[in-house]
matplotlib code that plots the C-alpha trace (Angstrom):
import matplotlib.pyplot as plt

x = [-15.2, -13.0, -9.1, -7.2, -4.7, -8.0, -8.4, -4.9, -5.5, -8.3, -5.7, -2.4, -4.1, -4.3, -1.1, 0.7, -1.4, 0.0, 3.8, 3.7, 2.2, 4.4, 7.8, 7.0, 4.4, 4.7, 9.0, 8.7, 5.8, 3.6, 0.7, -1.4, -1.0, -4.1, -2.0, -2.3, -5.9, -6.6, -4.1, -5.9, -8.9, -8.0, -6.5, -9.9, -12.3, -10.3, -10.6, -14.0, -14.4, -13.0, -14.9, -18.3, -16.8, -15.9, -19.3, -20.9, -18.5, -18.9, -23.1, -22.5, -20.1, -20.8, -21.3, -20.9, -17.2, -14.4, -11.1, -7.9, -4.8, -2.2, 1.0, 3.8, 4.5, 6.9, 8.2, 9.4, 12.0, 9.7, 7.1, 5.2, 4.4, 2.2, 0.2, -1.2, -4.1, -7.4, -11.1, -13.1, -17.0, -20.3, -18.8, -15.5, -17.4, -19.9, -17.8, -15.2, -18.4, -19.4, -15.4, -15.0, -17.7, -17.2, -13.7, -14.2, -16.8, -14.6, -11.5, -13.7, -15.5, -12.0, -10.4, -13.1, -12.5, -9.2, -8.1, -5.4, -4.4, -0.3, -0.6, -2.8, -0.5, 0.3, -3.5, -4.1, -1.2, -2.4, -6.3, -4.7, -2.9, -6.0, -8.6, -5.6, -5.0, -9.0, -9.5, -5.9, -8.4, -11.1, -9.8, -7.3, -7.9, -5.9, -5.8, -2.1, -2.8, -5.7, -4.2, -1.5, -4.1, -5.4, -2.7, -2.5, -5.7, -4.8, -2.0, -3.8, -6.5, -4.2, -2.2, -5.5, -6.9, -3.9, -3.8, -3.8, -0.7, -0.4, -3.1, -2.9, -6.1, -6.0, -2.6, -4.4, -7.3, -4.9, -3.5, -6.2, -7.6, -4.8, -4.1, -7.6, -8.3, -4.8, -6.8, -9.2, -6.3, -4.3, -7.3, -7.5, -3.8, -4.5, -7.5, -5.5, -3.0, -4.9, -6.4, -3.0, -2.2, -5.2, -5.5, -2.1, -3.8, -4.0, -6.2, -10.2, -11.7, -9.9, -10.7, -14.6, -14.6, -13.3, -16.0, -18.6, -17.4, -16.9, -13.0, -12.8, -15.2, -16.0, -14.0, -11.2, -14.2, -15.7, -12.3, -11.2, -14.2, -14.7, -10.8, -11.9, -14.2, -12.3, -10.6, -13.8, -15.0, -12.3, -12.4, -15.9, -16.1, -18.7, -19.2, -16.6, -13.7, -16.2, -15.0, -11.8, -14.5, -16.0, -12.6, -11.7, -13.6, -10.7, -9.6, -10.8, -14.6, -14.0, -11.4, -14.5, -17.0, -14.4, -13.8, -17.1, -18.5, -16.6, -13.4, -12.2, -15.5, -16.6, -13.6, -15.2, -18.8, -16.4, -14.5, -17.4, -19.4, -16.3, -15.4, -19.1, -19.0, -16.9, -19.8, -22.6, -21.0, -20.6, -23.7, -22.1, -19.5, -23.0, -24.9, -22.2, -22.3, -25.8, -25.8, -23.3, -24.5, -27.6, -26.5, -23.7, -27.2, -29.1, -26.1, -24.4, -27.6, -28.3, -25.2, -26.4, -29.5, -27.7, -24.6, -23.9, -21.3, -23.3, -19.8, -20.3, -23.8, -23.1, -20.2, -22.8, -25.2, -22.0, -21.7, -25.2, -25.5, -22.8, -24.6, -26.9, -25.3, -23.4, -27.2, -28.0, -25.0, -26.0, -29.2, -29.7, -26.9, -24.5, -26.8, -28.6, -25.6, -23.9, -27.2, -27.1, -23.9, -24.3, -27.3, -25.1, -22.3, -24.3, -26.2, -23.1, -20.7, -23.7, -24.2, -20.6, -20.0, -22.9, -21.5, -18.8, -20.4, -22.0, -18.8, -17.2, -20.0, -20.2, -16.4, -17.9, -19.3, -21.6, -25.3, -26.0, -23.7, -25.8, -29.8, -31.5, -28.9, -31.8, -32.0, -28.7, -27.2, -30.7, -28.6, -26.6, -30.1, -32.1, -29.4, -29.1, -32.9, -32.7, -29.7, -31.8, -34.5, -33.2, -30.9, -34.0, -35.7, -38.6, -40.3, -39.2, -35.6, -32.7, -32.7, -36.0, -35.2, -32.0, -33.3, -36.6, -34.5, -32.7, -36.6, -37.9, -34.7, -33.8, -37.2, -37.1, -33.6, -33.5, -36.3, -35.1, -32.7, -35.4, -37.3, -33.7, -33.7, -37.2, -36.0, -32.8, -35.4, -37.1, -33.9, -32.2, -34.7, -35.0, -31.4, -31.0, -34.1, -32.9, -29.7, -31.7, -33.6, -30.9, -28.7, -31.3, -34.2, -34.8, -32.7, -28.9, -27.2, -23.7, -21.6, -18.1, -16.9, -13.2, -12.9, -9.4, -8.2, -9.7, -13.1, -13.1, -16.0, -17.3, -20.6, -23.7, -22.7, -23.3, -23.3, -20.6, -18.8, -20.5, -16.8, -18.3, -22.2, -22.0, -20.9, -23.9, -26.3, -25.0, -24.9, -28.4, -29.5, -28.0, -29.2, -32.5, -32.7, -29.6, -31.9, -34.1, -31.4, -33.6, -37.4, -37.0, -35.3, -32.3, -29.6, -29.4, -29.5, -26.0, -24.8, -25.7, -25.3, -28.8, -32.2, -33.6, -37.3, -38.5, -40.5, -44.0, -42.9, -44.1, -47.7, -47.8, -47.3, -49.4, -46.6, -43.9, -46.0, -46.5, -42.8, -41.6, -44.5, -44.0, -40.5, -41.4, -44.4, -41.7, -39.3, -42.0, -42.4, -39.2, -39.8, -42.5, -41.1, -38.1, -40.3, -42.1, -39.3, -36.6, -38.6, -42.0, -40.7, -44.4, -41.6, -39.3, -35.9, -34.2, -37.4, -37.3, -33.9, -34.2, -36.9, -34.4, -31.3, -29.5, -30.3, -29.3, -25.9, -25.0, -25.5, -23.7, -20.9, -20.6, -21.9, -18.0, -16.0, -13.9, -12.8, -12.7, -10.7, -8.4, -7.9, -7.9, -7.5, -4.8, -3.3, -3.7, -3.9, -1.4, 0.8, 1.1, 1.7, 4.4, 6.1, 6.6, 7.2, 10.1, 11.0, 11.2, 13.0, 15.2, 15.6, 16.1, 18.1, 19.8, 20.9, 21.2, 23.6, 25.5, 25.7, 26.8, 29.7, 30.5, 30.3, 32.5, 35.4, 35.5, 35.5, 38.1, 40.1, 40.3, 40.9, 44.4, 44.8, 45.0, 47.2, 50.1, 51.0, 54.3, 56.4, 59.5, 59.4, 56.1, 56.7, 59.4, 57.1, 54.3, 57.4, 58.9, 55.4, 54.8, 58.5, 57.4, 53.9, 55.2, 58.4, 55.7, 53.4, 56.1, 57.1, 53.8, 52.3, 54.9]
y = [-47.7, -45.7, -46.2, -47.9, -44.5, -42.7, -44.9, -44.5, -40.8, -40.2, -41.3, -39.6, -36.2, -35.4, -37.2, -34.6, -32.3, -33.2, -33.4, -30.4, -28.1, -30.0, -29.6, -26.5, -24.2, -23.9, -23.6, -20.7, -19.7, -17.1, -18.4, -15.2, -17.0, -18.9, -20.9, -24.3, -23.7, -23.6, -26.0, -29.0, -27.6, -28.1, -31.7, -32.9, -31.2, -33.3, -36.4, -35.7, -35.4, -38.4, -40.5, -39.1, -40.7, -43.6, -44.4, -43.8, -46.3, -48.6, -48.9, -49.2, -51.8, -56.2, -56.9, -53.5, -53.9, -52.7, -54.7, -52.9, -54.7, -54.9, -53.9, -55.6, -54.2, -57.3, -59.7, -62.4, -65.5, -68.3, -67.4, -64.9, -62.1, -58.9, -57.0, -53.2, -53.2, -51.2, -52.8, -50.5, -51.9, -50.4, -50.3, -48.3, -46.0, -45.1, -44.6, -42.3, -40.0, -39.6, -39.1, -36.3, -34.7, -33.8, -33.4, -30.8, -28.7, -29.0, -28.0, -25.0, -23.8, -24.1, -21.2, -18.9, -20.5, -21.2, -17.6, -16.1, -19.3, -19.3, -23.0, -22.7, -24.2, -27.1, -27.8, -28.6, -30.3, -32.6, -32.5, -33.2, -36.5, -37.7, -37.3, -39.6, -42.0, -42.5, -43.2, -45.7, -47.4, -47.2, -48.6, -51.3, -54.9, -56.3, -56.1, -55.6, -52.9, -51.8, -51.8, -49.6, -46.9, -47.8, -46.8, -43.8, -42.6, -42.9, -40.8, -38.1, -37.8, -37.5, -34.7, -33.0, -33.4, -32.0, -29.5, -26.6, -28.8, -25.8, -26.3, -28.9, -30.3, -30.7, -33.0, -35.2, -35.2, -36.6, -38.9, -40.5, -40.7, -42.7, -45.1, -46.6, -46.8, -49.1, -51.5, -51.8, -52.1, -54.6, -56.9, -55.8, -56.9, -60.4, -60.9, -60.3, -62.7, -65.3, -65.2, -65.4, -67.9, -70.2, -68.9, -67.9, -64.4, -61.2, -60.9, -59.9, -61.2, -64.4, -64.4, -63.7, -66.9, -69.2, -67.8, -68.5, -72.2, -73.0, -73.6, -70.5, -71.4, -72.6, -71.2, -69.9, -67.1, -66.7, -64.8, -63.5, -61.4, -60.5, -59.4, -57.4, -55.9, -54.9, -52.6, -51.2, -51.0, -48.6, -46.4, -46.2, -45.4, -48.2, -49.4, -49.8, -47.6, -44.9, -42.8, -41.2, -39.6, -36.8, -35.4, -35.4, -32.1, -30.2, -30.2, -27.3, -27.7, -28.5, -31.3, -32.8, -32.6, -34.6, -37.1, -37.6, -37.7, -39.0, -40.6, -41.7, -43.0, -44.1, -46.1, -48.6, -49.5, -49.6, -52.5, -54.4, -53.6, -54.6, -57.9, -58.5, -62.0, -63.1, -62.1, -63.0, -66.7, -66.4, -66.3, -65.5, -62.7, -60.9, -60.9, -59.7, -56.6, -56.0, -56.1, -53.9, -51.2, -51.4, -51.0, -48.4, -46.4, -46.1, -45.4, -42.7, -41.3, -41.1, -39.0, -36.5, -35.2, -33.4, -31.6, -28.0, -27.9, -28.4, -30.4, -32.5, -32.7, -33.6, -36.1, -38.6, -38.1, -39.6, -42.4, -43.2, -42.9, -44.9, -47.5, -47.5, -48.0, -51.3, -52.8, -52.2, -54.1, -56.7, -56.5, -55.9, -56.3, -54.0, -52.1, -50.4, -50.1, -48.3, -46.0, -44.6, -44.1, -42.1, -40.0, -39.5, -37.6, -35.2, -33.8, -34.8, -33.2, -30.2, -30.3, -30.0, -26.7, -25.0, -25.4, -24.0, -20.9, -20.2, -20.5, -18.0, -15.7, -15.8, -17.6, -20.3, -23.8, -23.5, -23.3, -21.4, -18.5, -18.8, -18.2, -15.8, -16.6, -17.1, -13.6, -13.0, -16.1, -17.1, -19.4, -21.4, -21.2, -22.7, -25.4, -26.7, -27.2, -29.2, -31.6, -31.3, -32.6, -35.4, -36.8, -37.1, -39.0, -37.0, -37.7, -36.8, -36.0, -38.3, -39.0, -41.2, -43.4, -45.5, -45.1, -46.6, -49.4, -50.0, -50.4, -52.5, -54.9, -54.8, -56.1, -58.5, -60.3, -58.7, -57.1, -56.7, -54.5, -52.7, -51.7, -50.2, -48.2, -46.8, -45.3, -43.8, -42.1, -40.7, -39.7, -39.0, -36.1, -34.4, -33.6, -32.4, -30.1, -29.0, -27.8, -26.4, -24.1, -23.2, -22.6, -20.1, -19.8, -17.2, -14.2, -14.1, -14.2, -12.5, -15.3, -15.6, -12.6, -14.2, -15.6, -15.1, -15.6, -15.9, -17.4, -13.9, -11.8, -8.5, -6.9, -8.7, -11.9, -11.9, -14.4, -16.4, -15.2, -17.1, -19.3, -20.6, -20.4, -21.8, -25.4, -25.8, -24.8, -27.4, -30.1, -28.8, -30.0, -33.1, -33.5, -33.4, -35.6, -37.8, -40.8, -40.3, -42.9, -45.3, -44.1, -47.1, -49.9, -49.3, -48.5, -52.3, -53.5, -51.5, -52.5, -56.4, -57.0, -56.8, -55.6, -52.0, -51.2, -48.6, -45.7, -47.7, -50.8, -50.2, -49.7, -53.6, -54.9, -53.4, -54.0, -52.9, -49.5, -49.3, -49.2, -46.1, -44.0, -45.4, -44.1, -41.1, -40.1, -40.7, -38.6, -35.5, -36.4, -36.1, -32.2, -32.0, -32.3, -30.3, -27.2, -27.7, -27.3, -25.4, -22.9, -22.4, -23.5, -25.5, -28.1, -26.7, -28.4, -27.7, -29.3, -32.4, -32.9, -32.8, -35.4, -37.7, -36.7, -40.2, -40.2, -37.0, -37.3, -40.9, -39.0, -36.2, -37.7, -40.3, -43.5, -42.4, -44.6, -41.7, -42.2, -45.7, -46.1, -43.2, -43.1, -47.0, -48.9, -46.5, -45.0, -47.4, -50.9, -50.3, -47.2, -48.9, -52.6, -51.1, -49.1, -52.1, -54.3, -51.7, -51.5, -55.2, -55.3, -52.6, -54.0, -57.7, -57.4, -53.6, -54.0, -57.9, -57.2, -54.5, -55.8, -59.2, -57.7, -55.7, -59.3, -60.8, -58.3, -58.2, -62.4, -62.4, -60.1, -62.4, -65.1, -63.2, -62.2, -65.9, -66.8, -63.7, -65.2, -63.7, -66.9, -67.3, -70.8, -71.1, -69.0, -71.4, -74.1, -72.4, -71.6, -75.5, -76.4, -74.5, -75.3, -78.8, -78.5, -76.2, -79.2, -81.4, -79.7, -79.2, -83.3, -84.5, -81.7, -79.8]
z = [-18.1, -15.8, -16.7, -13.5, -13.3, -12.6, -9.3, -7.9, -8.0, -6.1, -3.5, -4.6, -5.0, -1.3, -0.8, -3.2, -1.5, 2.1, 0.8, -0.9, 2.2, 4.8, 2.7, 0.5, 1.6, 5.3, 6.0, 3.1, 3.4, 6.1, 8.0, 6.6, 3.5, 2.7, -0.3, 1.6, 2.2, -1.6, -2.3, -0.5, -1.5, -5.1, -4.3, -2.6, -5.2, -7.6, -6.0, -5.5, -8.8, -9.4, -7.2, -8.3, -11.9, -10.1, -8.6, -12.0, -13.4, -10.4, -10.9, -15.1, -14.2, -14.0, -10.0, -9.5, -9.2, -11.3, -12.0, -10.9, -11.3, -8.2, -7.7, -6.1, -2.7, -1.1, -2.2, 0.8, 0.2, 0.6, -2.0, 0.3, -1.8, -0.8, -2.8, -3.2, -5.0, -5.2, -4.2, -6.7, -5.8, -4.6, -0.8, -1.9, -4.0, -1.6, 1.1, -1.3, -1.7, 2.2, 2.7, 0.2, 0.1, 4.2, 3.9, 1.0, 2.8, 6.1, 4.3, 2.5, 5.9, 7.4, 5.5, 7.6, 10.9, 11.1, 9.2, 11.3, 13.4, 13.5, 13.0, 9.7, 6.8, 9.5, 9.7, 6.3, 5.6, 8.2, 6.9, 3.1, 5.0, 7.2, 4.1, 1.9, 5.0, 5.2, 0.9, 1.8, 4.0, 2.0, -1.0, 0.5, -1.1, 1.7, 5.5, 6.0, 3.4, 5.3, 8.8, 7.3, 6.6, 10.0, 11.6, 9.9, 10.6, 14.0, 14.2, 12.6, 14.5, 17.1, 15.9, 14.7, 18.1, 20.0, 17.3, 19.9, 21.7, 23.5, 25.9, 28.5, 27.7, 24.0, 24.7, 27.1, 24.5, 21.7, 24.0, 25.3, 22.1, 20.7, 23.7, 24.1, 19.9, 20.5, 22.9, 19.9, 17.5, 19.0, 19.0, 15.0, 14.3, 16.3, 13.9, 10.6, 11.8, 13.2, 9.4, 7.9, 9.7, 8.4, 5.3, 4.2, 2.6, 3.5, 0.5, 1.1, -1.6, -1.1, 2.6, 1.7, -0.6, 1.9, 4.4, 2.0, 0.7, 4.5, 4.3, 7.0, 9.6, 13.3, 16.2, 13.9, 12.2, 15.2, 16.6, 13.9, 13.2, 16.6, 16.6, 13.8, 15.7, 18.7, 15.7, 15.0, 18.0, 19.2, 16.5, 15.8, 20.2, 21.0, 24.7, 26.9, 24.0, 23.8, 26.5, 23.8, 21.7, 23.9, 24.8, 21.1, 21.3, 21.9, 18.6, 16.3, 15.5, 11.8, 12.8, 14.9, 11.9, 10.2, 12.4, 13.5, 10.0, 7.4, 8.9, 12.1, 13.3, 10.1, 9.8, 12.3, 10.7, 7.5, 8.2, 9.7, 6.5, 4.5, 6.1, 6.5, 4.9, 7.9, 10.3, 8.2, 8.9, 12.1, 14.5, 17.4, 15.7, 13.9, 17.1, 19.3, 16.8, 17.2, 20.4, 20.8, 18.7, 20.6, 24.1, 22.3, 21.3, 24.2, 26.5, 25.1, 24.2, 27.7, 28.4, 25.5, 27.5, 30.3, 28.6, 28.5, 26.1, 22.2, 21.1, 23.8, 23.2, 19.3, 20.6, 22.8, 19.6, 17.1, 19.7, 19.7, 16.1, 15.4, 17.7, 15.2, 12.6, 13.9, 15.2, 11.6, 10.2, 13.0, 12.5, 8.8, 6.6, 5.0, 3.0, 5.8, 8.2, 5.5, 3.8, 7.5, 7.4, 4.4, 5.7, 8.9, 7.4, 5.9, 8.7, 11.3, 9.7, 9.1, 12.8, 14.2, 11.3, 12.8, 16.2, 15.3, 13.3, 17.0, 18.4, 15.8, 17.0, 20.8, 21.8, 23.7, 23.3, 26.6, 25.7, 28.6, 27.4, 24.2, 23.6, 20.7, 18.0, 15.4, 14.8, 14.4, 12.5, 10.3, 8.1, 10.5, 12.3, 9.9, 8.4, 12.3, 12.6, 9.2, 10.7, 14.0, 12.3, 10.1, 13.1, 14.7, 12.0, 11.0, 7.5, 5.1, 5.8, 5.1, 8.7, 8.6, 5.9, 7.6, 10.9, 9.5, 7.9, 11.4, 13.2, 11.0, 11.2, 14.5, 15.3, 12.7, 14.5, 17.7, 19.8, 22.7, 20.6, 18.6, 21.9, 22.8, 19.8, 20.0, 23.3, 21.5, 18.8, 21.2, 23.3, 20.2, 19.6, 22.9, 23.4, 19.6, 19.7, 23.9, 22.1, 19.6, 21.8, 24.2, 21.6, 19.5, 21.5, 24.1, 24.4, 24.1, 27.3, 26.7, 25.1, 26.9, 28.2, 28.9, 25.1, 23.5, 20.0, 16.0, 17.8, 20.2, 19.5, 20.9, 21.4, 19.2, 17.3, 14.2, 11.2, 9.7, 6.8, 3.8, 2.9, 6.3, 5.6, 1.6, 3.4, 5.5, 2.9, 1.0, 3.6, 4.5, 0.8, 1.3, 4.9, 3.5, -0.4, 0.2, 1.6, -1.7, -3.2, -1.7, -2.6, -5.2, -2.7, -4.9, -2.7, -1.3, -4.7, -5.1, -2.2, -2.7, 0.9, 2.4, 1.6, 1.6, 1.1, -1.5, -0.5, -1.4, -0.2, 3.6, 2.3, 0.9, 4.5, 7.5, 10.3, 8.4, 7.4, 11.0, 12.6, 10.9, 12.3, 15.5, 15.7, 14.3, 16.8, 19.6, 18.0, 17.6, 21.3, 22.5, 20.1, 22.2, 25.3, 24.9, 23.5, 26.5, 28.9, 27.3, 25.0, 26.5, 30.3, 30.9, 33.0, 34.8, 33.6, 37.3, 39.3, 37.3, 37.4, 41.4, 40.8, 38.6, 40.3, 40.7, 37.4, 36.8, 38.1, 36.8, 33.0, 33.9, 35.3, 32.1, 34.7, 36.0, 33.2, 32.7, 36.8, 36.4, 33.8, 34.7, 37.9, 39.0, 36.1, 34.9, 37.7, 40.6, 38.8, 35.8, 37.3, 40.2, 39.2, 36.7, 39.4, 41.9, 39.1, 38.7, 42.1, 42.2, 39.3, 41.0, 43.9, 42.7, 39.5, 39.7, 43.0, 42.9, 40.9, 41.9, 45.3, 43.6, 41.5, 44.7, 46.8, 44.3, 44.2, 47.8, 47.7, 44.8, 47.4, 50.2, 48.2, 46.4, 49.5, 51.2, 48.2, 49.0, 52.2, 52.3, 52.3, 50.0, 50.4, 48.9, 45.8, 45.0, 45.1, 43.2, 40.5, 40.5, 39.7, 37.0, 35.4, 35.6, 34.1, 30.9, 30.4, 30.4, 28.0, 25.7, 25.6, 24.9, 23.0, 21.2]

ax = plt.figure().add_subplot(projection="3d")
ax.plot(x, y, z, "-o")
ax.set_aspect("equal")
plt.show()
């Protein structure tokens, strides 16, 4: 049994870690230190540790679910009391794993690619604080709790993203990333207190039981959990809040593998997978989800198959995967929303490393610059055709066993939805394996010849130094046996929310043997077609995007959202309602009022000077009168 202290720390390590950089190591000490690098290294690896002793504990345990007692956060006159306390189950210790395990191999890889950067001890003092903000979450037993961690998680990845504040584009990055995940979020607040306000609990367990007796039900679940939702839904970027995570690129590369891996993102399909009891109750709230994953899928995977930039490129692919993920939730229950989830952050996070290790090597992120690297960077070659290959779902990488899982549901609840997602496998491959060919086929075309700073390189690029290659050998591993948890249909009996099949399963029932090799003949078609155009040049890529170009064009310009929402939701609907609201406001209240204390003074003026007329005569009077009032004031009051 693991001890309760033991659970608390997995979160209080990187805490320390962040408190100690922030206040300590970077006023006193130099950036060419790399003392705060193995500082929250040391802090995570704990954790890590600890959570890998945790998850054992977790599957020995009854229900799968350790006890951890609370602790008394507030205490409010009225008998409203708030708790902090731990949720220590099969969900939590999962999701402690993916989190760690990423943020470890980012924070490792990191002390390559961010060696030399002025802003170094600042960086991982915000890493240390993200990775403890995302276990907060992870671990909360309440949603006030929860949303505290929420929030935080937020406001790193907004000072992660606009890391490089320096540069205009970076700033506007981290801003827009943090206004549109509030839409989401203020939608997540209203659910958590429309809950409170029925229920009287912030608690989850509690608010679980009354879903499943029916005490919490009708209209009052159904908006709730799609409030909870809207949360998710804006961090985890699904259709319309997507449009933050693309321009989140301009953070440094390992930020993005962490983000798009293990936290930010994953914080979405999280909190549908943890207040999944809500949904499952609600009809309406479970299919809204799955069809929103769906259309999340096919649409940003869309958007993946004409950009230049690999980051980009990987960005659309997170959106779409994550689409995937919330039609499996929707579709299919925790368990296979949350085994792909798993799978994903391996070969994710694997994915966004190795575009960086390219970057390290030829200073730019535009594949066009790039070409023939896989003679000259064999390791971060090979582990990006593993990622490649298990993103793409091909037997028998991790890759094919949750997108297998995601078929055969969807088509079980929702076919329109599964015919959506054959079209993403296919999709889904073709724009991996086109970056995969521009990026190291061919011959190298010169890099960027303008690049400045630790990612400038000169003459022939080379490959990574190996604290930056050990990470992606060992996300490559993982990329490729971490969906063997499931040969044996175990996984879902872990997770106790949903079934899984076992590896042998399939072969019991002909239709359900028969989905998975669907999906994966599209997906070595989609190979196929992408060898064919960008590697052996059988298609010209140029003449058949003349043939598709209104196609073309609505991909590459993101089917204009970006202009939408920016320009005329933003700056002529809001800007401008906001600025004549102020210049009504100025014109009708400022002014009103000056020009009324201004009217006034000049009134009271004519009216003192009507009442000095000038006349002795009438002073006297004035004077009599007042004699006479105070006599009388003073005999029948004094």
């Amino acid at each position: 049994m693991m001890p309760h202290q033991v659970a608390w720390l997995i979160f209080l390590l990187p805490l320390f870690s962040f408190v100690f950089i922030a206040f300590f190591i970077r006023p006193f000490v130099k950036p060419e230190s790399r003392v705060a690098g193995y500082i929250t290294i040391a802090a995570i690896g704990g954790s890590l540790a600890l959570s890998i002793w945790a998850l054992f504990a977790v599957m020995a345990a009854p229900h799968h679910e350790i006890p951890v007692p609370d602790i008394t956060w507030v205490v409010i006159e009225g008998g409203v009391t708030i708790h902090l306390g731990i949720i220590m189950d099969s969900l939590t210790a999962v999701m402690l794993i993916v989190v760690l395990v990423v943020s470890l191999m980012v924070q490792i890889y990191s002390q390559g690619y961010m060696h030399g950067d002025p802003g170094y001890h600042r960086y991982y003092a915000w890493m240390s604080l993200f990775t403890a903000s995302m276990i907060g979450l992870v671990i909360a037993d309440n949603l006030l709790f929860m949303f505290v961690f929420w929030e935080m998680v937020g406001l790193c990845s907004y000072l992660l993203i606009g890391f490089w504040f320096h540069k205009p584009s970076a700033a506007d990055a981290a801003k827009k990333a943090f206004i549109v995940t509030r839409l989401g979020d203020f939608g997540f607040l209203a659910g958590i207190l429309l809950l409170y306000l029925n229920t009287g609990t912030f608690d989850i367990h509690e608010l679980h039981e009354l879903a499943i007796a029916g005490a919490l039900a009708g209209t009052v679940l159904t908006w709730a959990a799609l409030g909870i939702f809207a949360g998710a839904v804006g961090k985890s970027a699904q259709f319309p809040l997507h449009v933050w995570l693309p321009d989140a690129m301009e953070g440094p590369t390992p930020v993005s593998a962490l983000i798009h891996a293990a936290t930010m993102v994953a914080a979405g399909v999280f909190l549908v997978a943890r207040m999944f009891p809500l949904f499952e109750h609600s009809a309406t709230a479970l299919t809204t989800v799955a069809i929103i994953g769906g259309i999340t899928a096919i649409f940003a995977a869309s958007m993946g198959l004409v950009m230049n930039d690999i980051k980009r490129v990987l960005a659309y692919s997170t959106i779409s995967q994550l689409g995937y993920m919330m039609l499996g939730l929707g579709a299919g229950g925790v368990a296979i929303g949350i085994f792909h989830l798993f799978n994903h952050a391996f070969f994710k996070a694997l994915l966004f490393l190795g575009s960086g290790s390219v970057n390290h090597a030829t200073g730019t992120f535009d594949m066009r610059l790039m070409g023939g690297l896989r003679k000259y960077m064999p390791w971060t070659y090979a582990t990006f055709v593993i990622a490649s290959l298990s993103i793409a779902g091909i037997w028998p990488l991790s890759g094919f066993w949750s997108k297998d899982e995601i078929v055969i549901s969807s088509f079980a609840s929702q076919p329109v939805l599964f015919y959506l997602a054959m079209i993403t496998v296919f999709m889904t491959a073709f724009y991996m394996f086109r970056a995969v060919f521009m990026t190291f086929g061919g011959e190298y075309r010169g890099g960027d010849p303008n690049a400045h700073g630790h990612d400038s390189h000169h003459g022939q690029p080379h490959e990574s130094p190996s604290v930056m290659t050990i990470p992606l050998v060992i996300l490559a591993v993982l990329s490729i046996f971490s969906g063997l948890w499931n040969v044996t249909g175990h996984f879902g009996a872990f997770m106790g929310h949903g079934q899984t099949h076992g590896f042998f399963e399939g072969l019991f029932h002909p239709f359900t043997q028969t989905l998975p090799w669907i999906a994966l003949i599209l997906a070595g078609l989609g190979i196929l077609l992408a060898y064919a155009m960008y590697s052996k040049s059988w298609l010209s890529a140029e003449r058949i995007g003349g043939m598709f170009k209104p196609l073309y064009t609505l991909f590459y310009r993101k089917y204009w959202l970006d202009e939408l929402y920016e320009n005329i939701i933003v700056r002529n609907a809001l800007l401008k309602g906001i600025f004549a609201a102020f210049e009504q406001f100025d014109n009708r209240v400022v002014d009103g009022t000056v020009n009324g204390v201004a009217n006034g003074a000049i009134a009271s003026g004519r009216a003192m000077r009507h009442a000095q007329t000038g006349q002795l005569q009438l002073y006297g009077l004035f004077i009599g009168i007042g004699i006479l009032a105070i006599i009388f004031a003073i005999y029948f009051f004094g």
